[in-house]
C-alpha positions in Angstrom: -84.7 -81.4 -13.1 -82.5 -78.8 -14.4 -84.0 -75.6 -16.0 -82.7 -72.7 -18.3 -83.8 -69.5 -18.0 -82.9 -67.7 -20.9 -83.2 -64.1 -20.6 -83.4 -62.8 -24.0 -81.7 -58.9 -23.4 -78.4 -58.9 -22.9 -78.9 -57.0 -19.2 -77.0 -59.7 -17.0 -78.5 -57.8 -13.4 -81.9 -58.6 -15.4 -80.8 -62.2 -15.8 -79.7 -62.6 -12.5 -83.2 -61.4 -10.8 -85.0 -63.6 -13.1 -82.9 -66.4 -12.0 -83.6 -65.6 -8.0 -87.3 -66.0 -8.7 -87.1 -69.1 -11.3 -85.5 -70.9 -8.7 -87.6 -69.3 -5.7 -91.1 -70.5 -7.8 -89.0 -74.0 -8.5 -89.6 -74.9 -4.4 -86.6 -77.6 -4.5 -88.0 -79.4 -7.5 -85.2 -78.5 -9.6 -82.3 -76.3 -10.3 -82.5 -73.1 -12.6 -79.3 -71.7 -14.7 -79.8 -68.2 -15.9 -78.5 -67.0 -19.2 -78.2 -64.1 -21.0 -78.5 -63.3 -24.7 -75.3 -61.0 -25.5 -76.2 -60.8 -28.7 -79.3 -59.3 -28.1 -80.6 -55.7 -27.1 -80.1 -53.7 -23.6 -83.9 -54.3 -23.2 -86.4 -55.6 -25.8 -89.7 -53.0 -26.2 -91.4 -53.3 -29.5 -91.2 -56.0 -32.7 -87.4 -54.9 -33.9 -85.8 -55.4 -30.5 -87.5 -58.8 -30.4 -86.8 -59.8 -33.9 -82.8 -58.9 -32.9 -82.9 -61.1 -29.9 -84.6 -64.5 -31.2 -81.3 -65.8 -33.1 -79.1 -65.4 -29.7 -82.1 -67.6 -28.3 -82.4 -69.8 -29.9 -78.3 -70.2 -30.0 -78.8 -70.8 -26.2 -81.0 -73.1 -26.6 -79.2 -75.3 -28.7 -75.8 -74.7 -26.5 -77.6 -75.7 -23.4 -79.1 -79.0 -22.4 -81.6 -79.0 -20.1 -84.6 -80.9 -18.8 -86.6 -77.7 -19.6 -86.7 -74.0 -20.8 -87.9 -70.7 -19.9 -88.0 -67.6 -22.3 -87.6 -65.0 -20.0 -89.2 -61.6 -21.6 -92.9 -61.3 -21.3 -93.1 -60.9 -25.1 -92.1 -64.9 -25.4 -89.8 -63.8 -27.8 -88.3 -66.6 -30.1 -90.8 -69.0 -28.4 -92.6 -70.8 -31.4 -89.1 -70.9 -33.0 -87.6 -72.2 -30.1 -89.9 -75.4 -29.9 -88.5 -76.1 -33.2 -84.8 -76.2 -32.2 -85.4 -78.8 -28.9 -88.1 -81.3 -27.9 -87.7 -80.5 -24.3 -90.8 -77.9 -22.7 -90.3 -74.5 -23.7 -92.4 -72.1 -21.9 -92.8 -68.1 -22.3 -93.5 -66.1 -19.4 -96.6 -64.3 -21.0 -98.1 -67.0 -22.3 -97.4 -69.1 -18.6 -98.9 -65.5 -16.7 -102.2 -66.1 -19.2 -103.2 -69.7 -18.4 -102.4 -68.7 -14.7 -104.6 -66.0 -15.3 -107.5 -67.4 -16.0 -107.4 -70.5 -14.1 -107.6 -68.1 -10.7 -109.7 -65.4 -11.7 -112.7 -64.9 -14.6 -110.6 -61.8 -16.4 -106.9 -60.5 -16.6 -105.4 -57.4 -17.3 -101.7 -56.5 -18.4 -99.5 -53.9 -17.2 -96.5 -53.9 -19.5 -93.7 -50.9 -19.7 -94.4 -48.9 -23.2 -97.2 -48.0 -25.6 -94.5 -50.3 -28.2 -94.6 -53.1 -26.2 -98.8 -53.1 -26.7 -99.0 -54.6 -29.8 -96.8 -57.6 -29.4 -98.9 -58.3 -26.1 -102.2 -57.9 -27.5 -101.3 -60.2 -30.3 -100.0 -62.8 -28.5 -102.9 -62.4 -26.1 -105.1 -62.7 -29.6 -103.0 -65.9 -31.1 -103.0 -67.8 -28.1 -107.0 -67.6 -27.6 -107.0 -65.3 -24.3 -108.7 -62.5 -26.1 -112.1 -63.2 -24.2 -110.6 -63.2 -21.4 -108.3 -59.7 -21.4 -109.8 -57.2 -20.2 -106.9 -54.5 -21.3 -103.2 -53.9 -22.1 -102.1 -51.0 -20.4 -99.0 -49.4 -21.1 -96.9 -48.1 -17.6 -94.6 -45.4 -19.2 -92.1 -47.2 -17.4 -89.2 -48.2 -19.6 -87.4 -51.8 -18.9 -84.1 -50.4 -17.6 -85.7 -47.8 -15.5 -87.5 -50.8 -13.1 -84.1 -51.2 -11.8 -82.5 -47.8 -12.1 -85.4 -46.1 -10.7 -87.1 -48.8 -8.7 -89.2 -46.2 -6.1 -90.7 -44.0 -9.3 -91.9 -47.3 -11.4 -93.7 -48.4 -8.2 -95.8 -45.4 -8.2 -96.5 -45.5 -11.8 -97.3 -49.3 -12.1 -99.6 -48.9 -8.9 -101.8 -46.1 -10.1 -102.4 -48.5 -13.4 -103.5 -51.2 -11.0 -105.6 -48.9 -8.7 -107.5 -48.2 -11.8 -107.6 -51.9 -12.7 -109.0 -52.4 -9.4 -111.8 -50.0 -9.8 -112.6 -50.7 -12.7 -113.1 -54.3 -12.0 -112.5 -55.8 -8.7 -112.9 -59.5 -10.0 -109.7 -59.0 -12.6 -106.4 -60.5 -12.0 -103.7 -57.9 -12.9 -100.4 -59.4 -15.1 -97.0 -57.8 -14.2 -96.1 -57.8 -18.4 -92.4 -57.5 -17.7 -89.9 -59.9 -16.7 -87.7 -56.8 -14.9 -91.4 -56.1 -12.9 -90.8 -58.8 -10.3 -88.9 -56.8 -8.1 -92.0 -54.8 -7.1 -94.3 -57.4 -6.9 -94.4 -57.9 -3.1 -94.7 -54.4 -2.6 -97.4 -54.3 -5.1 -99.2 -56.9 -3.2 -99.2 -55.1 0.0 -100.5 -52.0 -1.6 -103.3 -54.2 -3.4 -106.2 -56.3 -3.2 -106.2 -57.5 -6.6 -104.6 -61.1 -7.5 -101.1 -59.6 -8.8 -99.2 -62.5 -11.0 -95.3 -61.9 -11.4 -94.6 -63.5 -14.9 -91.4 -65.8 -14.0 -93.2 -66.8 -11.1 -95.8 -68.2 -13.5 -93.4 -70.4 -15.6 -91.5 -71.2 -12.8 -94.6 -73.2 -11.8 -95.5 -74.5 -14.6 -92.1 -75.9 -15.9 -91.9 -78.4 -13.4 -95.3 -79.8 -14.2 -94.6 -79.8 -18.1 -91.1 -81.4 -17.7 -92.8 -84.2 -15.4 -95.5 -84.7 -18.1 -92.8 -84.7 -20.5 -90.9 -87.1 -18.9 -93.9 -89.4 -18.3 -95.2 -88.9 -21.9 -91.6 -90.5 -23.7 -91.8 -93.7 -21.1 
């Protein structure tokens, strides 16, 4: 099966990283082509960058056959829109994080970048029926470009949130609510206990399953 990963910033290093781990979680089941929304902003925190990006989306989309998609920003930007514009699997990798979520441990918890980015989460969180199950969305301080400008300093930050998350309830899977976040998560995972999901990861998974149920279903 062939996949698109669709990152909707126009950061191509971001695109590239999310296209290493797409095909990583894929396990030989399937390639994964990365691509990158020019049109839309360096890094999408809060409702206006989103807004910006979802035409250049769903533009991709249409341009690009594949057997299945992946919206690549935690915020599943342009997602409901974009199961309008294709009948192949479209998946977002919040909303793939959140089912993963809860199918391994009884809570979650989000660790996103800004305060902005909170309300988009928490909504999304709401409107897809995971609010019983969220336990918080934290806010790093950590903006988007900085995970890979100033990879060392976002560790630190984004590991004193889980510590807390930890404490606070040991039983609580902690979500990495940023596509650009993936690059710490092994190190994250050595410095915790706590089950800690990298987004893309998620919906790397779960494509396969959806494009083979897909398949199945038109037969």
């Amino acid at each position: 099966m062939h996949i698109v990963a669709i990152n909707p910033n126009a950061t191509a290093s971001m695109t590239e990283a999310i296209a290493t781990g797409v095909r990583a979680a894929l396990g030989g089941l399937g390639t994964c082509e990365g691509l990158t929304n020019h049109d839309g902003p360096e890094a999408i925190q809060g409702p206006e960058d989103g807004a910006r990006a979802v035409p250049g989306v769903l533009r991709l989309i249409r341009d690009t056959p594949a057997d299945g998609y992946i919206i690549a920003c935690f915020d599943d930007t342009g997602l409901a829109e974009a199961r309008i514009v294709t009948s192949a699997p479209v998946i977002g990798i919040g909303q793939a994080a959140y089912h993963i979520g809860i199918l391994l441990r009884a809570r979650f918890a989000v660790v996103t970048t800004l305060d902005v980015s909170v309300p988009v989460i928490a909504d999304n969180i709401e409107r897809g029926g995971f609010r019983h199950r969220c336990t918080d969305v934290r806010a790093s301080g950590v903006p988007v470009l900085d995970l890979e400008r100033d990879p060392d300093a976002a560790l630190e930050k984004i590991s004193s949130h889980i510590a807390r998350i930890e404490h606070q309830d040991p039983d609580c899977a902690v979500i990495l609510g940023c596509a650009g976040m993936g690059v710490l998560h092994k190190p994250l995972t050595t410095r915790h206990a706590a089950t800690i999901l990298d987004p893309v990861v998620c919906a790397g998974r779960l494509i396969t399953g959806l494009v083979a149920i897909h398949r199945t279903g038109r037969t």
